[in-house]
C-alpha positions as CSV (number, residue, x, y, z in Angstrom):
1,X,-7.5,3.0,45.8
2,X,-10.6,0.7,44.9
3,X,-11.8,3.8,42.9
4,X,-8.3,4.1,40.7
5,X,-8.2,0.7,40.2
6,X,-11.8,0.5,39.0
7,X,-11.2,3.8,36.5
8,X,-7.8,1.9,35.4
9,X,-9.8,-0.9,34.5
10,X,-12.3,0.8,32.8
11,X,-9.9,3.0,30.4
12,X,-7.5,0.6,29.8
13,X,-8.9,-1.2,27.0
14,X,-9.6,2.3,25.6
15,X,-5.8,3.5,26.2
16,X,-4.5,-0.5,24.4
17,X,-6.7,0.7,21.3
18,X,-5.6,4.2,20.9
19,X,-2.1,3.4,21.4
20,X,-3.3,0.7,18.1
21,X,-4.8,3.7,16.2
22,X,-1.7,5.7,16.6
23,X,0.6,2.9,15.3
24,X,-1.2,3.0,12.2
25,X,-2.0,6.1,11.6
26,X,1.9,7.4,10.7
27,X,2.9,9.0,7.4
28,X,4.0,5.4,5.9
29,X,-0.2,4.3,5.9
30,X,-2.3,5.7,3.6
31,X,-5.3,7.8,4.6
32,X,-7.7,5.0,3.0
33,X,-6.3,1.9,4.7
34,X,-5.6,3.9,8.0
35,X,-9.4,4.5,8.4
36,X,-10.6,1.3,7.1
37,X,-8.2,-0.5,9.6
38,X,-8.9,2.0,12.6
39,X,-12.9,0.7,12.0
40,X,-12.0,-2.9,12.0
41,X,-9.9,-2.3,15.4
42,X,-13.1,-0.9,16.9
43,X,-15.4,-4.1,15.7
44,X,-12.8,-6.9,17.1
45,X,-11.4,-4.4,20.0
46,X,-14.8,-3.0,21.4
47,X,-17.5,-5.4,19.7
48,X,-18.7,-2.5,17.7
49,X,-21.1,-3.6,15.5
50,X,-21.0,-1.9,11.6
51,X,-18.6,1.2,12.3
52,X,-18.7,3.5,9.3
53,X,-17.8,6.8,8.1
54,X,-19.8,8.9,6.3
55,X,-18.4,12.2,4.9
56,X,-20.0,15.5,3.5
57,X,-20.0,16.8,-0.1
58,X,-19.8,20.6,-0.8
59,X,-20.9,19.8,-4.2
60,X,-24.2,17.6,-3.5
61,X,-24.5,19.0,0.0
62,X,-25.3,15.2,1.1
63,X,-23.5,13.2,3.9
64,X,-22.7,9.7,1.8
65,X,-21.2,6.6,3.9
66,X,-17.9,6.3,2.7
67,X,-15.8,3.7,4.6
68,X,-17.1,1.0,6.6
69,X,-16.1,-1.9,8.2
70,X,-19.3,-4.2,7.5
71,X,-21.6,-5.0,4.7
72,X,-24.2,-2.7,3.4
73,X,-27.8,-3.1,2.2
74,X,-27.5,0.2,0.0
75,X,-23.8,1.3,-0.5
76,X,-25.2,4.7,-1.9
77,X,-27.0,5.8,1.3
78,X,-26.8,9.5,1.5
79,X,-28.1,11.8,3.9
80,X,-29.3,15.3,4.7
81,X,-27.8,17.5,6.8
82,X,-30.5,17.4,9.6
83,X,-32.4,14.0,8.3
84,X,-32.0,11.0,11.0
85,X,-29.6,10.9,13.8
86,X,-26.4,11.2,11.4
87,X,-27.9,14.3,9.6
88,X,-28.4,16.0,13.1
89,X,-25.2,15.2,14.5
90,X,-23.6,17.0,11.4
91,X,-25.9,19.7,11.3
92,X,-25.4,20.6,15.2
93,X,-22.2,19.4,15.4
94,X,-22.8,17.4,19.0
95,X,-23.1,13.7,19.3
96,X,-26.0,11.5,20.1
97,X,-26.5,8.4,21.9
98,X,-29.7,6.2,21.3
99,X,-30.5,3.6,23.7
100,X,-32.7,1.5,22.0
101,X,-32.4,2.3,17.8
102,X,-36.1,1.3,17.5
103,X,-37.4,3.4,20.4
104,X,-35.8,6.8,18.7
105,X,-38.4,8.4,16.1
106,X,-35.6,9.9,14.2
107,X,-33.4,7.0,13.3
108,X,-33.3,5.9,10.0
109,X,-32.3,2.2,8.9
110,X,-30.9,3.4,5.2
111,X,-27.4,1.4,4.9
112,X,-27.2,-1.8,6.3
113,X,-31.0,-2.7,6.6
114,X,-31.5,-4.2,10.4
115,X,-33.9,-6.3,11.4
116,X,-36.4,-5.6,13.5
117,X,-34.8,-7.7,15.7
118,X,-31.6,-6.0,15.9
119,X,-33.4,-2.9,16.0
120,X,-34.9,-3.5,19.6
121,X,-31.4,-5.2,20.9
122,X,-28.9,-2.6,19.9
123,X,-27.6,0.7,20.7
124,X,-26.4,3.7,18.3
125,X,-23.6,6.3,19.4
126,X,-22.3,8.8,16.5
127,X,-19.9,11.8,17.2
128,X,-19.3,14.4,14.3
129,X,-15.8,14.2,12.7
130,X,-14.5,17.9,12.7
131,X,-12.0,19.6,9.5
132,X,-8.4,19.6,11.2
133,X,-8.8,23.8,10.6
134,X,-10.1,26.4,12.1
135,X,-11.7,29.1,10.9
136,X,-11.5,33.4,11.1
137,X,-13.4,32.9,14.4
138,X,-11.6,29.6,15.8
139,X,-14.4,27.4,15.2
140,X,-14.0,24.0,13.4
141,X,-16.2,22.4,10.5
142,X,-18.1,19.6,10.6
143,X,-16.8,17.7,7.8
144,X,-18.5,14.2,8.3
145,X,-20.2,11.5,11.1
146,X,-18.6,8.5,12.5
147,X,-20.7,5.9,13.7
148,X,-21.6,2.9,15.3
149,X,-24.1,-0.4,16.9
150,X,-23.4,-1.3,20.3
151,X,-25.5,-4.5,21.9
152,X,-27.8,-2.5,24.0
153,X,-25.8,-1.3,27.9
154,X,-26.4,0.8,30.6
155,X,-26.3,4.5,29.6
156,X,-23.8,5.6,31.3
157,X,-21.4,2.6,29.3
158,X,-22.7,4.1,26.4
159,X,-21.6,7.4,27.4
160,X,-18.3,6.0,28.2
161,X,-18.4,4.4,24.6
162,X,-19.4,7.9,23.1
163,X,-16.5,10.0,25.0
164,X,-14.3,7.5,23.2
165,X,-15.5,7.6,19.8
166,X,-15.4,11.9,20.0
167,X,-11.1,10.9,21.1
168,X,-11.4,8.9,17.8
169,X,-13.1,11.1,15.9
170,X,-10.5,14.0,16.7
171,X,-7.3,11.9,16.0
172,X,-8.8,11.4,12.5
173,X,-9.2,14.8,11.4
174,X,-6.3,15.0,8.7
175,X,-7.7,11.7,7.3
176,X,-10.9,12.8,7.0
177,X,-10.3,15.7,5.3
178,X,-8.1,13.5,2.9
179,X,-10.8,11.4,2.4
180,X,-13.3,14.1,1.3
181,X,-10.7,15.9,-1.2
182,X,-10.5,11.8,-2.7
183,X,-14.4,11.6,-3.1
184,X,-14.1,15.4,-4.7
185,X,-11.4,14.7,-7.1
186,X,-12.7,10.9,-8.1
187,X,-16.3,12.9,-9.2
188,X,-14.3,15.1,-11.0
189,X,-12.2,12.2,-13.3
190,X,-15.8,10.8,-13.5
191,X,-17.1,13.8,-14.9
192,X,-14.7,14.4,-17.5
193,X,-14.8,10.3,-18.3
194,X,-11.5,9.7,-17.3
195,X,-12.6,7.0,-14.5
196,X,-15.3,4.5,-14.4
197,X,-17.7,5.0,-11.9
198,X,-16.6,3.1,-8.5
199,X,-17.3,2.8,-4.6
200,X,-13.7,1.1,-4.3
201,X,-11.9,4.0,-3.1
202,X,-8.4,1.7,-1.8
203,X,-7.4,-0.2,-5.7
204,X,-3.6,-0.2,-4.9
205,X,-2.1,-2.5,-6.9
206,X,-2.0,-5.8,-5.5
207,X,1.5,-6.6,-6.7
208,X,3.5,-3.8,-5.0
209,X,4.5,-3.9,-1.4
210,X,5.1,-0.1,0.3
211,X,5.1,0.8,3.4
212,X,7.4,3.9,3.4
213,X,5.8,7.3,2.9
214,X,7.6,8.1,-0.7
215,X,6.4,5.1,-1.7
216,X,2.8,5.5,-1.0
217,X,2.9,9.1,-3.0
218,X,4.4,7.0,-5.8
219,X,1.1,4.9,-5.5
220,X,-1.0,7.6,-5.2
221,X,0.4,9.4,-8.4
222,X,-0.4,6.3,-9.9
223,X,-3.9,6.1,-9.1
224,X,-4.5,9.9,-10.3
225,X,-3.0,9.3,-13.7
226,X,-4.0,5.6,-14.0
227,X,-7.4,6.6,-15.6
228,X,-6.8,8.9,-17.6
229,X,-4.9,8.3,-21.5
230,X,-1.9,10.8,-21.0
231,X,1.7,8.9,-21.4
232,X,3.6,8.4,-18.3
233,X,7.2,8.4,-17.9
234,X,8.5,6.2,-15.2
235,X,11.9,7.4,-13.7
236,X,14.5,5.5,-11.3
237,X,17.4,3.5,-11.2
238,X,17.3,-0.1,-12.3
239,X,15.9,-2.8,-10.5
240,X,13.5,-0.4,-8.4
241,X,10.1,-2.1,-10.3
242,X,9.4,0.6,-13.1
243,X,7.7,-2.7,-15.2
244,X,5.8,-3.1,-12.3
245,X,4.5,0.9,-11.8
246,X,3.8,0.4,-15.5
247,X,1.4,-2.6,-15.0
248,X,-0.5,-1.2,-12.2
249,X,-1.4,2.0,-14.4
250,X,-2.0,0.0,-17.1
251,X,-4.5,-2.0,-14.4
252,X,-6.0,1.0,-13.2
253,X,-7.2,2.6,-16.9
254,X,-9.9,1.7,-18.9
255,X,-7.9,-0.4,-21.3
256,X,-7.5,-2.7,-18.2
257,X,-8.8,-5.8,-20.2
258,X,-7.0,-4.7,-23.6
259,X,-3.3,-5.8,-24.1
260,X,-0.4,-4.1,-22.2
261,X,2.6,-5.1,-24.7
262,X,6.1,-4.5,-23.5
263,X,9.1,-3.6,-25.6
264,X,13.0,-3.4,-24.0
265,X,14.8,-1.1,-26.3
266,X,17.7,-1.8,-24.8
267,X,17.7,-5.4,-26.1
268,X,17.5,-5.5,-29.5
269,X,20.1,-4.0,-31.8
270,X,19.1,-0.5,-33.6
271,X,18.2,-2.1,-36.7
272,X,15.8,-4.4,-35.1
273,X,13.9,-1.9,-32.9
274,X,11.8,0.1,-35.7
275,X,10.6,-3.3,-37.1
276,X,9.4,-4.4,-34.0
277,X,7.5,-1.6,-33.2
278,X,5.8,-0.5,-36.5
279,X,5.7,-3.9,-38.5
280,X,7.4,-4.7,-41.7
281,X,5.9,-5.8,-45.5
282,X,7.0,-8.6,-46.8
283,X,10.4,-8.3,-48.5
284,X,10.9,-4.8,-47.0
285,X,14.2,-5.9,-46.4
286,X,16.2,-9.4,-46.5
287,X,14.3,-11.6,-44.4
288,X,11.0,-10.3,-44.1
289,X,9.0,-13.1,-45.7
290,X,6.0,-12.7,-45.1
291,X,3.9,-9.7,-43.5
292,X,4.2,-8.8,-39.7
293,X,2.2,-6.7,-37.2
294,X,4.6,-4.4,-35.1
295,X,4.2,-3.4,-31.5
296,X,1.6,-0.5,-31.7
297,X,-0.3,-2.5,-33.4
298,X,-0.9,-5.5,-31.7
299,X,-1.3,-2.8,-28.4
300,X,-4.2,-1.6,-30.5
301,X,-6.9,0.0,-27.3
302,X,-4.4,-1.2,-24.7
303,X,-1.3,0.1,-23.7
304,X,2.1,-0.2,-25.0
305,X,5.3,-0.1,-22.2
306,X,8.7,1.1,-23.8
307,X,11.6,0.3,-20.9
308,X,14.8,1.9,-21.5
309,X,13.5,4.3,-24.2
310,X,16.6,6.2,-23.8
311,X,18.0,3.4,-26.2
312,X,16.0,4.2,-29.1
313,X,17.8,5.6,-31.9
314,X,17.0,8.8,-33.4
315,X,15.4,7.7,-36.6
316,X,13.0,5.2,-34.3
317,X,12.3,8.4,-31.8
318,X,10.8,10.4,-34.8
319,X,8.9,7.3,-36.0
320,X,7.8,7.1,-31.6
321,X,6.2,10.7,-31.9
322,X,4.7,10.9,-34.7
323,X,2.5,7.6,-33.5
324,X,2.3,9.3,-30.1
325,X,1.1,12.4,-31.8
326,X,-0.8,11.7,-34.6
327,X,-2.2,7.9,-33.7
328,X,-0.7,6.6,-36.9
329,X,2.3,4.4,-38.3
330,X,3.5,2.8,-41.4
331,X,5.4,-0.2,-41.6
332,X,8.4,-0.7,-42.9
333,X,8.3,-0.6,-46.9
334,X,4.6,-0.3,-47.0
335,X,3.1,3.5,-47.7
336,X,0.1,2.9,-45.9
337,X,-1.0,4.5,-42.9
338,X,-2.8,2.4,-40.1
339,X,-4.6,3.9,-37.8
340,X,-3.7,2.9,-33.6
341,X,-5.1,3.8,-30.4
342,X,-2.2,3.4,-27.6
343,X,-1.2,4.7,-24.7
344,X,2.1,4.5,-24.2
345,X,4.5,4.1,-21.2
346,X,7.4,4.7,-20.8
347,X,10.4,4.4,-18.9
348,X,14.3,5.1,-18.2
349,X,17.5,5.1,-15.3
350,X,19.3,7.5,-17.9
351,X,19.1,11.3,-17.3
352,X,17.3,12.7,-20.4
353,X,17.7,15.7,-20.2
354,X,21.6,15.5,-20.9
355,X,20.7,13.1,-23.7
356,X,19.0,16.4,-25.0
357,X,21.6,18.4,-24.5
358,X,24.1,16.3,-26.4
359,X,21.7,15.3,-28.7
360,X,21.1,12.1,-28.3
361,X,17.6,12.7,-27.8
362,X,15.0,14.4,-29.4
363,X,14.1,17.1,-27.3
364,X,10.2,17.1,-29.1
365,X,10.3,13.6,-28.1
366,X,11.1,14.1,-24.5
367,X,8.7,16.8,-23.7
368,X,6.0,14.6,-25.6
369,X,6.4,11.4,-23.1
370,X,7.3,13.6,-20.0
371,X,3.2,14.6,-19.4
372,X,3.3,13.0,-16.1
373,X,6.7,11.9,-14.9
374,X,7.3,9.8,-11.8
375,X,10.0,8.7,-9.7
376,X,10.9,5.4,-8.1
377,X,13.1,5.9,-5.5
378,X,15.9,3.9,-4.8
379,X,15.8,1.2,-1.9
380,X,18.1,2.8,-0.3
381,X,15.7,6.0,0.5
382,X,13.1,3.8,1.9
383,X,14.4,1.7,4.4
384,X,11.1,0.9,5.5
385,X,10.0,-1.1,2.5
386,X,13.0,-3.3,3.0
387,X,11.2,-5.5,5.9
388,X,7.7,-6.1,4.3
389,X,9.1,-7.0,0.8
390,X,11.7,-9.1,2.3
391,X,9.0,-11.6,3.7
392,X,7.4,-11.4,0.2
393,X,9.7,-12.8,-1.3
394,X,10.1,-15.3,1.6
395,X,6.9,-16.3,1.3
396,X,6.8,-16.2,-2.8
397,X,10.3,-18.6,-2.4
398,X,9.6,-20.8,0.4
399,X,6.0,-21.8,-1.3
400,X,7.5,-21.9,-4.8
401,X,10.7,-24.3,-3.6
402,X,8.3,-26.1,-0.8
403,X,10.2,-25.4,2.0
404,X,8.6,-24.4,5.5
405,X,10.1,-21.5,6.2
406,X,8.3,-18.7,8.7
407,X,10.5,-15.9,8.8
408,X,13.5,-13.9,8.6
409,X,15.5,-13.7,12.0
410,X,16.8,-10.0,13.6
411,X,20.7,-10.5,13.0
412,X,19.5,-11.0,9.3
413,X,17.1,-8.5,9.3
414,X,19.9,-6.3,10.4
415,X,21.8,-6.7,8.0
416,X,19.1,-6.6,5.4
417,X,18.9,-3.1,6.8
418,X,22.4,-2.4,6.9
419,X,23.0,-2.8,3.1
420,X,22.8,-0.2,0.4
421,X,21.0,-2.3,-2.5
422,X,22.8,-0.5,-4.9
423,X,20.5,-3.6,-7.5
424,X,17.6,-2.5,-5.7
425,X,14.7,-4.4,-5.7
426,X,15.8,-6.8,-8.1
427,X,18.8,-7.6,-5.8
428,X,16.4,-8.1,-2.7
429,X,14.6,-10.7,-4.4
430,X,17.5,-12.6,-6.0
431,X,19.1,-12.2,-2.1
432,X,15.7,-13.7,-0.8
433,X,15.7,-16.6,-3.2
434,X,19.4,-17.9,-2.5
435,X,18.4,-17.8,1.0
436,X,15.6,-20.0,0.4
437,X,17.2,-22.2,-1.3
438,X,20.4,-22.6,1.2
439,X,18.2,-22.5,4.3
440,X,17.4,-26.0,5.7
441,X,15.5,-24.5,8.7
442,X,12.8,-22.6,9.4
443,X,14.1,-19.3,9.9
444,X,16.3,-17.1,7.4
445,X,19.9,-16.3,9.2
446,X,22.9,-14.2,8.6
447,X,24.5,-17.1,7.4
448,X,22.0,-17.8,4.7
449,X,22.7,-13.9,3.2
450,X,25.2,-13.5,0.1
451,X,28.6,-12.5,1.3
452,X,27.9,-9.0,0.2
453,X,25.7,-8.4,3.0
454,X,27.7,-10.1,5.7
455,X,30.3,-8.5,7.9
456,X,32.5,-10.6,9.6
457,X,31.0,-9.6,13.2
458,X,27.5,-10.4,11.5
459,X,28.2,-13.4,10.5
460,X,30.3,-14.6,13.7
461,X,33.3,-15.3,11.8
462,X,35.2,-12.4,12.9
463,X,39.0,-13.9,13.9
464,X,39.3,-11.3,17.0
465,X,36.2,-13.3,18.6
466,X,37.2,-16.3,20.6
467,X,35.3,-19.3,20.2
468,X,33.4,-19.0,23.5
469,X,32.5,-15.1,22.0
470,X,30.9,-16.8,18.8
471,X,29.3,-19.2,20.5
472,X,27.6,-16.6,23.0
473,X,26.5,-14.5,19.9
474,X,24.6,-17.2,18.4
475,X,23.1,-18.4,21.3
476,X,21.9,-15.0,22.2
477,X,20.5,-15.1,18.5
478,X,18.6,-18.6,19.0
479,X,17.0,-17.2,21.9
480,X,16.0,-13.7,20.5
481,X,14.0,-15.5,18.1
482,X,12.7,-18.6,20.2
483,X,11.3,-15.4,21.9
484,X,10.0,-14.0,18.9
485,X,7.9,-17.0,18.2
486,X,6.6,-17.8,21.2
487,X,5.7,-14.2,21.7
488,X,7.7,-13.6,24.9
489,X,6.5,-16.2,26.4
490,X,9.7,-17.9,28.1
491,X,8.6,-21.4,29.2
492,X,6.9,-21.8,25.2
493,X,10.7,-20.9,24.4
494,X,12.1,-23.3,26.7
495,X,10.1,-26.0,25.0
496,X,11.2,-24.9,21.7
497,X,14.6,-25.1,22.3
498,X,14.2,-27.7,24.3
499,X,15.7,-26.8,27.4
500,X,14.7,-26.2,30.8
501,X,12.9,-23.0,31.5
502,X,15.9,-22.2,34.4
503,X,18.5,-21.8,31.6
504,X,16.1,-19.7,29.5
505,X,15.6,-17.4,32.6
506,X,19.4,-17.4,33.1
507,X,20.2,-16.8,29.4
508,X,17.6,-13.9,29.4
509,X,19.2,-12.2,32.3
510,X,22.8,-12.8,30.8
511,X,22.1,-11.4,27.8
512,X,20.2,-8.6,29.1
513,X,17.1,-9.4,26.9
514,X,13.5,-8.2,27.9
515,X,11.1,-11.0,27.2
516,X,8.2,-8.3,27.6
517,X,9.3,-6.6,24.2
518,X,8.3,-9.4,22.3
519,X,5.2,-10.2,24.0
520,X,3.7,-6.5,23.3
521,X,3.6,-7.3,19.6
522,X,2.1,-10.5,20.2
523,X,-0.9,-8.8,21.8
524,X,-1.6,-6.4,19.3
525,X,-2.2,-8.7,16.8
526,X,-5.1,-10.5,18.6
């Protein structure tokens, strides 16, 4: 029994960090911040010292560090497929465990220059990282190395530490793989000068919060066309964040620190649109008094965002394409031609391709901005984004109106759920703000939600409850998120309600609430 209890001991703190790994390595994470938080689980987790990646380039033939959870002396270092302890483990395909990093002939100090120091008082383990294939003959390629320091420990600890790492290695396979198809197709946009040279492999843009997996592919199609100068055409219903999409492409292109100059066609009459974008002369028509530069102009190098370009009339779509086409306009009552470089975005809730049909819209037009399309979907199809960008705007609200609130509670977050957002995005955050604004506590209730939201059971105003019925419900509410904050811990929750632990303990068991559930996510945040 000692014997189990020991071995229990020993793996558990292995077991509590794959059981982290696994959380975060679902089909809502990307494959970059996956890794990159899977290495900094290992440093706080295990006192790993400088876990990294490094991955292997058919094209060079090199093994490059790729991800890494510490700073590096060269963040180029490459390696040879033999050369050094990383170059042996990919080339043999076993893993290695030095001792002592200076006593080893073969290691080699490239990326995060040691000191001699540290050299003599830590430990090296690195296990290969195989493709998530097989091949003709069963066997698996060696697509990449991870590794990492360890204070120096007995060998057999190491060894412990190494069986580990080769569990880690294998449960990261499809990311890996991911992760060298990223480095292959960045050096390809580099090559063909459609992306500045960068090590930052993870520039989402800052502004958008996604969790859900359609979401993430959204992000991902806009970090392949971002660098690039081909005109995008952002699709979804409104209120899903199309001006948004639009500024993170513009963010991620080359014309970053040029102008990005938007335009709603839907919000100036026909007559007005075509003067706004191309310019006018002065007296090209009564009230044009003096001279004025029009839309593509003032986007000159930059990029230029057309929302709702569905509204266009047809005399301004075949003004649109031929300064898509031909990188020229003229403004109104002027013959000359002037020269612009803009990309252009645009973007639409209507369905195009009926306008074409019924000829509403050019069809030259259409195929001409529908290069690379994307969709926003609705909120509705991505439940899970509902959560994280709720306590966005919390946080954006509660800062901007000074009020000290810390979270949304579950009945709310039910109900948050629960609703269809047929506004979208733009509904969430107006819903978030009037919460802020009528909460006078610290925590967001069902209460606080417009009345579209609440139900009469949600809201414990339903006339078939009695009054000891409501009064139960919110109670039992109260103490779910006393819970919450005190991280299951039931005599913290006492205090916070200020009550004696004896009702807490009596209220748990009445409500049939396990204490331990909130205490689990607690502990993985330390």
């Amino acid at each position: 029994m000692d014997d189990v209890a020991t071995c229990a001991q020993e793996i558990g703190p292995y077991l509590h960090t794959l059981r982290k790994i696994l959380s975060v390595m679902g089909p809502q994470s990307s494959f970059q911040s996956s890794l990159k938080t899977l290495l900094k689980t290992l440093a706080e987790d295990h006192g790993m010292l400088r876990p990294h990646i490094s991955i292997f380039d058919p094209e060079t033939k090199h093994l490059k560090v790729s991800l890494t959870h510490a700073q590096m002396k060269n963040a180029q270092a490459t390696y040879e497929p033999g050369q050094g302890i990383t170059g042996q483990v990919f080339t043999t395909g076993q893993p290695v465990v030095v001792p002592v990093m200076k006593e080893h002939p073969a290691f080699l100090n490239k990326a995060f220059g040691r000191t001699e120091e540290e050299l003599g008082k830590l430990a090296f383990v690195c296990v290969p990282v195989l493709s998530p294939n097989k091949d003709s003959e069963g066997a698996q390629e060696v697509i990449g190395t991870m590794s990492v320091d360890i204070p120096r420990e007995p060998v057999d600890m190491l060894e412990a530490h190494c069986r580990f790492l080769e569990v880690v290695a294998g449960m990261i396979a499809n990311q890996a793989a991911y992760l060298q198809e990223e480095i292959a197709r960045q050096k390809h946009l580099i090559a063909q000068g459609l992306m500045a040279g960068s090590s930052d492999m993870d520039s989402e843009a800052p502004n958008i919060v996604a969790s859900s997996k359609p979401m993430r592919l959204v992000l991902n199609q806009v970090r392949q066309v971002g660098p690039s100068r081909a005109t995008v055409l952002l699709r979804g219903e409104s209120g899903t964040g199309k001006e948004l999409f639009a500024e993170a492409i513009h963010q991620a292109s080359p014309r970053a620190e040029m102008p990005l100059v938007k335009l709603n066609c839907a919000a100036l009459p026909s007559e007005l649109v075509e003067s706004e974008l191309f310019g006018h002369q002065k007296g090209a028509f009564t009230g044009a008094v003096q001279n004025k530069k029009g839309l593509f102009e003032l986007a000159h190098q930059g990029t230029l965002f057309l929302d709702e370009i569905g509204e266009l009339s047809l005399s301004a779509q075949a003004k649109v394409l031929r300064a898509i086409q031909e990188q020229e306009i003229q403004r109104l009552g002027s013959e000359q031609t002037i020269n612009v470089d803009v990309r252009v975005i645009c973007a639409t809730h209507q369905n195009l391709e009926e306008q074409v049909e019924n000829g509403q819209f050019r069809e030259d037009l259409y195929y001409r901005i529908n290069v690379f399309p994307i969709f926003i979907p609705p909120l509705r199809e991505r439940r899970e984004d509902i959560l994280p960008m709720a306590e966005h705007f919390l946080k954006v609200y509660a800062k901007e109106y000074s009020k000290d609130i810390k979270r949304v509670s579950t009945p709310a977050i039910e109900l948050l759920n629960q609703y269809d957002w047929p506004g979208n995005v733009r509904e969430l955050k107006n819903c978030l703000e009037r919460a802020v604004l009528l909460c006078d506590e610290s925590v967001i209730r069902t209460y606080h939600l417009p009345p579209t939201l609440q139900t009469a059971e949600s809201s414990a105003t339903d006339t078939n409850l009695s009054f000891c019925d409501a009064v139960a419900k919110f109670e039992q509410e109260l103490l779910v998120d006393a819970l919450k904050k005190a991280k299951g811990n039931m005599l913290q929750a006492a205090r916070d309600l200020r009550v004696s632990y004896r009702i807490v303990n009596y209220k748990v068991k009445k409500y049939g609430l396990d204490a331990k559930k909130f205490s689990s996510s607690g502990r993985s945040k330390k």
